[in-house]
N, C-alpha and C positions, 0 to 999 in steps of 0.2 A: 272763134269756135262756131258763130251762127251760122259762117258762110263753109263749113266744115259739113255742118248740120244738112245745108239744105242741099251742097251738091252731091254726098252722101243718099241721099233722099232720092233722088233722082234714079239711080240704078241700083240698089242695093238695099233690101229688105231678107234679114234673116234672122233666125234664132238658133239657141242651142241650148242640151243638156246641161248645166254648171257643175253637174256634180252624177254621182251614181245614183239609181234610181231609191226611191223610197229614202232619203238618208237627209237629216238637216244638218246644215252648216254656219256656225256662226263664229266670229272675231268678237271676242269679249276682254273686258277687265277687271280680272279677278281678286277680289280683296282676301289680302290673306293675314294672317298674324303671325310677326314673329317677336320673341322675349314673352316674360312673365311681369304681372303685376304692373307697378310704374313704369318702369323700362320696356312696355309691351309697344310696341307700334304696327300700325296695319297701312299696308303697299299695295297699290295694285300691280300684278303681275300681268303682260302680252298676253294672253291664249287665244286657242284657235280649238271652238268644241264642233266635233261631227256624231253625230247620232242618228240612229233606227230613227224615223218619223212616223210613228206607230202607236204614240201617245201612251205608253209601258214606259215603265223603270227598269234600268238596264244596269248590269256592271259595270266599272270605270276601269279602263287603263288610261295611264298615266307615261305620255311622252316626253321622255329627256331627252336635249340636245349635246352634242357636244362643244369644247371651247378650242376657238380656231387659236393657232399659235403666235397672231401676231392681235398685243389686246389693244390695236384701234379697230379692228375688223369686226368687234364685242357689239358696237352700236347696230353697224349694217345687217344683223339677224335678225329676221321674225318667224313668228308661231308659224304661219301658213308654209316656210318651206316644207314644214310637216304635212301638208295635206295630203298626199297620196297614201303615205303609212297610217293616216287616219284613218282614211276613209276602208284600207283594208281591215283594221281592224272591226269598225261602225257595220260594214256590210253584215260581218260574221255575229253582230249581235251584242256588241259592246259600245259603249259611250267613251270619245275617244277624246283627251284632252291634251294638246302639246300646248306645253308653257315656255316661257321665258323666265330661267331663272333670274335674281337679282341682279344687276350691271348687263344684262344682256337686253338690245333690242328696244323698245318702248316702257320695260320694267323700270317700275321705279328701285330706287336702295342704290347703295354704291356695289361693286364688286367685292363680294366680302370668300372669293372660294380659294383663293390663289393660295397654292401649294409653297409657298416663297422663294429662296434663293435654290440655284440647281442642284448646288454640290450643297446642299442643308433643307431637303425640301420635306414639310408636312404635311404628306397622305394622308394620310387618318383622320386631321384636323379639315382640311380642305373636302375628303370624302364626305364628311359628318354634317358638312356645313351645306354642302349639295344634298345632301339624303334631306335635310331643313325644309329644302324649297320644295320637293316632292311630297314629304310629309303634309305642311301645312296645303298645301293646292291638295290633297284629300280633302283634307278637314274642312275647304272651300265647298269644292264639289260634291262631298255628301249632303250638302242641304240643298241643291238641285232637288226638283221633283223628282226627273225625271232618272235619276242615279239611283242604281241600289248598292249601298256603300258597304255590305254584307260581304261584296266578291269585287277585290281591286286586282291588280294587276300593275305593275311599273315596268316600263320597256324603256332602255334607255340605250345610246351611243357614245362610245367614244367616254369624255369625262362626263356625261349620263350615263354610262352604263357602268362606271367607276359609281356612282352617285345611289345607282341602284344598288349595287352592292351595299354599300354601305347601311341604304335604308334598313335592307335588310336583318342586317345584325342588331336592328333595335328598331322591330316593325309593328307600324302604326296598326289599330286596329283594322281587320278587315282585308289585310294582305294575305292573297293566296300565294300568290307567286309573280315572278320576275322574272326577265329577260335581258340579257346585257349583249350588245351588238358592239366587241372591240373595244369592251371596257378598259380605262385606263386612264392616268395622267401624266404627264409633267413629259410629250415628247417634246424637245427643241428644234430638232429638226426633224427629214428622212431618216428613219434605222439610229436613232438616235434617243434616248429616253434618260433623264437630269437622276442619276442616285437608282440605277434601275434594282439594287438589293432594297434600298429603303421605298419603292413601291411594292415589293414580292412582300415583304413583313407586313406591307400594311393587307393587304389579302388576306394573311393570315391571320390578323388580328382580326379581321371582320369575320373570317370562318369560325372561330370561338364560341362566337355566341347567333352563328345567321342558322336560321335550321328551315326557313323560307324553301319550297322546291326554286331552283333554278335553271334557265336555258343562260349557256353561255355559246357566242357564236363568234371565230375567229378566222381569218383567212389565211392561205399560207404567203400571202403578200403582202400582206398589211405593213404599208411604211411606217407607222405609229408603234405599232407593238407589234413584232414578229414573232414565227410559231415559237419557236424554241420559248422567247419571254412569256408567250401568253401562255404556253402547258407549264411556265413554269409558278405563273399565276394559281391555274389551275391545282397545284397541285399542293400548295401552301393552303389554298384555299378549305381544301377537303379534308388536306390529312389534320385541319386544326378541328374539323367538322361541320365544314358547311356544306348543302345539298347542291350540287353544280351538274348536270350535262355539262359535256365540252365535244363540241360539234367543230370539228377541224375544216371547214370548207372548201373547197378550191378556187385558185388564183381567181380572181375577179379583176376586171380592166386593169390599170395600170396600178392602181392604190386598191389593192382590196379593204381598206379602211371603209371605204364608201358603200359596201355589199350590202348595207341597211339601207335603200334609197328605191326610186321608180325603176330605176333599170334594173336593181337586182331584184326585186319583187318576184320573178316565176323562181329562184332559186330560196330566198329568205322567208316565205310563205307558207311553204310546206313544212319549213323547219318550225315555225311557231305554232302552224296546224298541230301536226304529230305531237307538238309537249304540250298543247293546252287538251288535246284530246286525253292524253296520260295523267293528265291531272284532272279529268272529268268535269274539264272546264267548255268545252266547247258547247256553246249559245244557239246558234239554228243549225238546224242539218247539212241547211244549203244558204248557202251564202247568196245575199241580195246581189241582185245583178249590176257588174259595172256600167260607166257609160258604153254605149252602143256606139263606136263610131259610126255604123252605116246612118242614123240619126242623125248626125248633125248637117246642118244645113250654110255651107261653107258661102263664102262674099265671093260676089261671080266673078269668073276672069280668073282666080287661082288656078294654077298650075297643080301637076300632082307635086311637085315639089313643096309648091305655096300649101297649100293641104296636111301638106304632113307639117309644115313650119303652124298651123294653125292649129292641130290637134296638139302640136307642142305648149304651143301658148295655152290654150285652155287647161292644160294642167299644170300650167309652172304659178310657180307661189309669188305673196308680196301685191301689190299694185304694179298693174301692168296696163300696154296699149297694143292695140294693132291699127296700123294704118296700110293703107292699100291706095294703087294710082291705076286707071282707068287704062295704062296701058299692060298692067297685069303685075307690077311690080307691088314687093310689101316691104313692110319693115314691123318689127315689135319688140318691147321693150319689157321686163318684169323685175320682178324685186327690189322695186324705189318705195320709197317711202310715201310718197305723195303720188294721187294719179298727174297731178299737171306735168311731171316732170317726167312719168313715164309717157306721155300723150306726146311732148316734148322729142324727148329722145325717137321713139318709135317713127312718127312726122319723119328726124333727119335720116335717119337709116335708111326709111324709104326712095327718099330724096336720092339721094346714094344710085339709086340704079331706077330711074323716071326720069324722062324730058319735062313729063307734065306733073300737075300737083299731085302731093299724096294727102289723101283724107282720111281719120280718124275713124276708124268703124264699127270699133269697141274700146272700152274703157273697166278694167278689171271685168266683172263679169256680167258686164249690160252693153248689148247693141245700141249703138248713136243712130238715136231716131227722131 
């Protein structure tokens, strides 16, 4: 790595933005409690907090993830793929906290949410046990200074935004309202969903008793839950009495599942503007400024290509590397666990399209100097 160091050193001195302006960002481990009395145990959960840097107490929202369909993929998550949806939040004036439920990612606990066999599966149970992790990650984060636990908010995707739901029908104190981006559980595959009556029942067993305002946000592609399943969500949901918007979206890339993400953000943004403004929730007037691309200050020898592959990496989550070779070739790596391994990777990619060496030139979000 020394000899990475020094010839690095040689042509290449730069810095950059890490983040949008005015905004703190931190990877913590949040202890939390779950059970009562003897049987009580306290976990630490992954998160990933972004907040106003303004030295005020700010509202919390609370980001849920969803559970990918195949459960060895359950380790490979972390908090930070949430960073972009953090930080839009943080900008607008809220303290923005993505977790890692139990069995996911660096959280400790086993996997306690699984809805069980396909053709026998328990929503409601599974829902209730998610709403848990969001709960108690309040109850974490109100004793922050900097939170004002007076006005939460819970946004979640996918079986996070199943999870929200659920919160809801038996919410903690302090919740104003929720957001579910494609909420749902138990698809097994594409357009494929395990007992898809025994998830509509369970909606409506949480409409019963949820009276929470909500944003519900669905696409007409969505391979997870398709329109017809998801108005049919909708519609258990309300007529048992729960408060839902249902915002029908248009097709988004190939999977509109993913429409809660960086790339959807110019369309997903205005839709949580307009319901947090309806609930006279909205925080600054004007939103803190993102980062400025014209600001950053790129490793010489990039291409406009190389440029755009570098503003990519500055905003991709996890532990990451770039490296660069002196005849203009890169390579980068993100969402490893470790940086050696992304420094590692990133090195071969390079390698890949270079006669000569590639050197390391950042490392998650500090210049090698």
């Amino acid at each position: 790595m020394s000899r990475i160091v020094a010839m690095f050193a040689l042509f290449l001195i730069f810095a950059f933005p890490a983040s949008a302006a005015g905004l703190v960002e931190e990877d913590i481990s949040l202890p939390v409690s779950f059970g009562e009395g003897r049987r009580a145990v306290t976990l630490s959960l992954e998160a990933l907090v972004v907040r106003p840097d303004d030295g005020k107490a700010h509202p919390l929202v609370v980001l849920s993830h969803g559970a990918p369909r195949k459960a060895e993929d359950r380790d490979g998550m972390h908090a930070r793929a949430q960073m972009s949806k953090a930080r839009e939040f943080a900008r607008r004036g809220w303290v923005a906290v993505a977790v890692m439920r139990r069995g996911y990612g660096r959280s400790e606990g086993e996997y306690v949410e699984s809805s069980g066999k396909c053709n026998d599966p328990d929503y409601l149970a599974a829902g209730r046990i998610s709403a848990d992790d969001i709960r108690q990650t309040i109850v974490a984060m109100a004793k922050m200074p900097y939170v004002d636990a007076s006005k939460v908010i819970s946004v979640g995707q996918s079986a996070g935004g199943f999870a929200t739901v659920a919160l809801t029908a038996d919410p903690p104190p302090g919740l104003v309202a929720a957001i579910s981006f494609a909420g749902g559980r138990g698809s097994a595959k594409p357009d494929e969903v395990c007992t898809p009556d025994r998830l509509v029942e369970a909606f409506r067993a949480f409409g019963k008793t949820s009276r929470i305002p909500m944003l519900w946000v669905y696409t007409e592609n969505d391979r997870f839950f398709g329109p017809r399943l998801s108005r049919r969500f909708h519609a258990a949901f309300t007529e048992a009495g729960g408060r839902a918007q249902f915002i029908a979206a248009p097709a988004f890339g190939e999977d509109g599942h993913l429409l809660f993400s960086t790339k959807g953000a110019s369309i997903w943004v205005p839709y949580v503007e307009q319901f947090l403004a309806a609930q006279t929730l909205t925080q600054f007037a004007r939103p803190l400024p993102p980062r400025n691309d014209r600001d950053i200050s790129y490793p010489r020898g990039l291409s406009e290509k190389g440029k755009v592959a570098f503003r990519d990496y500055l905003d991709a989550a996890g532990h990451k590397a770039f490296s660069l070779s002196s005849t203009g070739a890169y390579g980068w790596k993100s969402g490893r666990r470790i940086s050696d391994e992304a420094v590692e990777m990133a090195v071969e990619i390079c390698a890949k399209y270079s006669s000569r060496h590639c050197y390391t030139v950042m490392v998650d979000d500090e210049a090698v100097q």
